[in-house]
C-alpha positions in Angstrom: -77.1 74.3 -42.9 -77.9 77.6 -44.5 -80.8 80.2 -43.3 -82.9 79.6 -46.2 -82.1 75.3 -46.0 -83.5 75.7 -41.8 -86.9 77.6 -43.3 -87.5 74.4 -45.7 -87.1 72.2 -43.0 -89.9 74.1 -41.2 -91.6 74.7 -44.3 -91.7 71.1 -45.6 -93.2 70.1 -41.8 -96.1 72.5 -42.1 -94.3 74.4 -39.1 -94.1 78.0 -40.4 -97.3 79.3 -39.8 -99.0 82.8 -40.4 -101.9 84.4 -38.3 -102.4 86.1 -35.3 -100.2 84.4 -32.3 -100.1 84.4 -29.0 -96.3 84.0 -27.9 -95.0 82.6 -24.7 -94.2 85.8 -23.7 -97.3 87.1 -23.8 -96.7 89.1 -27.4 -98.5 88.9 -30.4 -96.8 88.3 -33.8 -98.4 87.6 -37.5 -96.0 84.5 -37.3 -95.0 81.6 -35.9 -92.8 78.9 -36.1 -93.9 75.4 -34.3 -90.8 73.7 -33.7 -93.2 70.9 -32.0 -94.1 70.4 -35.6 -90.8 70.3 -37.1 -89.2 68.1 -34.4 -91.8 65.4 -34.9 -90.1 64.0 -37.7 -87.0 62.0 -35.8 -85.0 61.9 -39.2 -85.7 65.7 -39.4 -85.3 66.5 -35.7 -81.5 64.7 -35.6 -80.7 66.7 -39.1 -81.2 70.3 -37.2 -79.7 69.3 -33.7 -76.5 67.9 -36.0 -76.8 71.4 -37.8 -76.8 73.5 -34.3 -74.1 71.1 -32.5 -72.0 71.8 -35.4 -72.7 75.6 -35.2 -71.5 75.8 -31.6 -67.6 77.0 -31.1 -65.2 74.2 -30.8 -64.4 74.6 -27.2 -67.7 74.8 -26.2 -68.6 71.5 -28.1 -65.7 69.4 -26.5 -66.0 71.2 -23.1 -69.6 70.5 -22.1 -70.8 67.5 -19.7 -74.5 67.4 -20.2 -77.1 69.4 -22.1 -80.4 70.6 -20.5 -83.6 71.8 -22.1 -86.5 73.5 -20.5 -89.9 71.2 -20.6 -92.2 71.4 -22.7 -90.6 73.2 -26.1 -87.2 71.9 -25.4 -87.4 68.4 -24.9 -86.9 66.6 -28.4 -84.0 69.0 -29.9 -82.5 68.9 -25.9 -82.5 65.5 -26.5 -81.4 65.4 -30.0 -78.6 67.6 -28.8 -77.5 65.3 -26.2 -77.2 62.3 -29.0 -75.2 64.9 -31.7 -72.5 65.9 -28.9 -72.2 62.4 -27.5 -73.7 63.8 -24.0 -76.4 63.0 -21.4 -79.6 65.3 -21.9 -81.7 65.7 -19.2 -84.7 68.7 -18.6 -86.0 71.1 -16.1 -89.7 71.6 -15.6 -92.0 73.2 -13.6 -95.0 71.6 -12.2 -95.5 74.7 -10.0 -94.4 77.7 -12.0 -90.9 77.1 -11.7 -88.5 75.2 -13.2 -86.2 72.3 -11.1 -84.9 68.7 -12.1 -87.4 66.1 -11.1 -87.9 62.3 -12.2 -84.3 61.7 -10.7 -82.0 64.0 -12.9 -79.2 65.7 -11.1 -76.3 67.3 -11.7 -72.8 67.3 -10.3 -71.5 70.1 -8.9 -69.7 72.1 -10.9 -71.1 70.3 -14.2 -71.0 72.2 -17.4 -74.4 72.0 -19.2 -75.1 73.8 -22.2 -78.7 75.0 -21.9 -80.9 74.6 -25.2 -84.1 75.3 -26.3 -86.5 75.3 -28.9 -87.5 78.8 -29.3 -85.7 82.1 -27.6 -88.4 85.4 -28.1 -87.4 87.2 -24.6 -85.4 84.9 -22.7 -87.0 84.5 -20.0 -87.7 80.9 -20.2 -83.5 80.5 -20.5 -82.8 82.5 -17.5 -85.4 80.7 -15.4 -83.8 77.4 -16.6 -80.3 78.5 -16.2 -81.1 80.1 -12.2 -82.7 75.8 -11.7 -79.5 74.7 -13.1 -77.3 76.5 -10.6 -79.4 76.0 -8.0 -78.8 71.9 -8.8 -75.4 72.4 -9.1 -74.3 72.9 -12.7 -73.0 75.5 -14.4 -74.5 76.9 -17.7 -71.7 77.8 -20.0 -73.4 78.7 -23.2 -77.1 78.1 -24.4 -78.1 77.2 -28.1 -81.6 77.1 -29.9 -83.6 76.1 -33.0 -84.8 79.5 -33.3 -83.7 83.4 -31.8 -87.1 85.2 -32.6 -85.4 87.8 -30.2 -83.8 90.2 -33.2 -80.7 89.4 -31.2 -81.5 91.4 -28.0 -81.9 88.4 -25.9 -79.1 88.5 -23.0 -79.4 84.8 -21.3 -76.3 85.4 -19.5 -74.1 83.6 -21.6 -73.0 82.9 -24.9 -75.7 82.0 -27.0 -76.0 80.1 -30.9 -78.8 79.9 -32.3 -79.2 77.5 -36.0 -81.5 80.7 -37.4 -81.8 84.3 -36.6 -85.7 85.3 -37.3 -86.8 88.7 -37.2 -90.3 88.3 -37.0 -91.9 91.9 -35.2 -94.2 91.2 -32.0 -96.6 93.8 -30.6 -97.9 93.9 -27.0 -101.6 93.1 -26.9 -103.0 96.5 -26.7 -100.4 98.0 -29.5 -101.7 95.6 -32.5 -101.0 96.7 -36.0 -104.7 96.7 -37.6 -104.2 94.1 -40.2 -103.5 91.7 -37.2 -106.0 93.6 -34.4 -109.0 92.1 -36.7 -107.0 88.2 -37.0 -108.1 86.0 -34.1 -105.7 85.3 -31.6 -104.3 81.8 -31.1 -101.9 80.3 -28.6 -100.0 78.2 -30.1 -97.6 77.8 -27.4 -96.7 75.7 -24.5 -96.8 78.7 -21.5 -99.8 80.5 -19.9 -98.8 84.4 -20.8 
């Protein structure tokens, strides 16, 4: 799947948005791509999971045990991922600000998960995942995403594929350009900054 055949996908599900938004992170950017919104389509969702699985090197494909996505964002294309590389997908989560396996997932030592998620911007989110997954027992040996809004500066730690490279600019909140300083602010995400 090409750059430009990813962007229709999120065009055609009313997921590219423009504005004034409140990232994850705590940065502001004039865009913003709800992958909520272009996951809620199941036809859609298994289209750009088969598009990423496929994107991932050979030896990572045939050498991982089980995927695992961060809750909320990376739920549907963890799971998605899980059904493209014939694997069990399971989720972190974290009901008290950080993220560990609950509702009886666990890992066997040593396992090698590939971590995936929906959006990368910083990373953090990734390396909080990937610190719960070691600390269950697995081993991350590469991470994947829908979406690396990070202008490829993200370092999770290991390799990483994302199905599209975005260069979107983000400001910190007292650094806005002015065109977007008078644009209400919205949230669209699933994190408290």
């Amino acid at each position: 799947m090409t750059d430009e055949q990813v962007l229709a996908e999120f065009r055609a599900a009313g997921a590219l948005l423009e504005g004034h938004f409140i990232l994850s992170s705590g940065l502001r950017s004039p865009r913003y791509l709800q992958c909520a919104r272009v996951l809620m389509d199941p036809a859609r969702a298994e289209r750009l999971a088969r598009a990423l699985a496929a994107k991932l090197p050979a030896e990572v494909r045939s050498a991982i045990d089980v995927v695992v996505s961060p809750a909320m964002g990376g739920v549907i294309i963890g799971h998605e991922m899980g059904r493209a590389l014939g694997r069990p997908a399971m989720f972190v989560e974290r009901p008290e600000g950080e993220f560990h396996l609950r509702r009886g997932f666990a890992l066997e030592r040593g396992a090698r998960v590939l971590l995936v998620e929906d959006v990368v911007t910083t990373g953090l989110s990734s390396r909080e995942a990937i610190t719960a997954v070691e600390e269950a027992g697995g081993r991350v040996i590469a991470a994947a995403a829908l979406v690396d809004r990070s202008g490829g500066t993200a370092d999770l730690g290991v390799p990483f594929t994302p199905l599209i490279r975005i260069d979107v600019p983000t400001y910190a909140a007292d650094d806005l350009p002015s065109d977007l300083a008078v644009i209400p602010a919205v949230k669209p995400g699933s994190r408290a900054a």
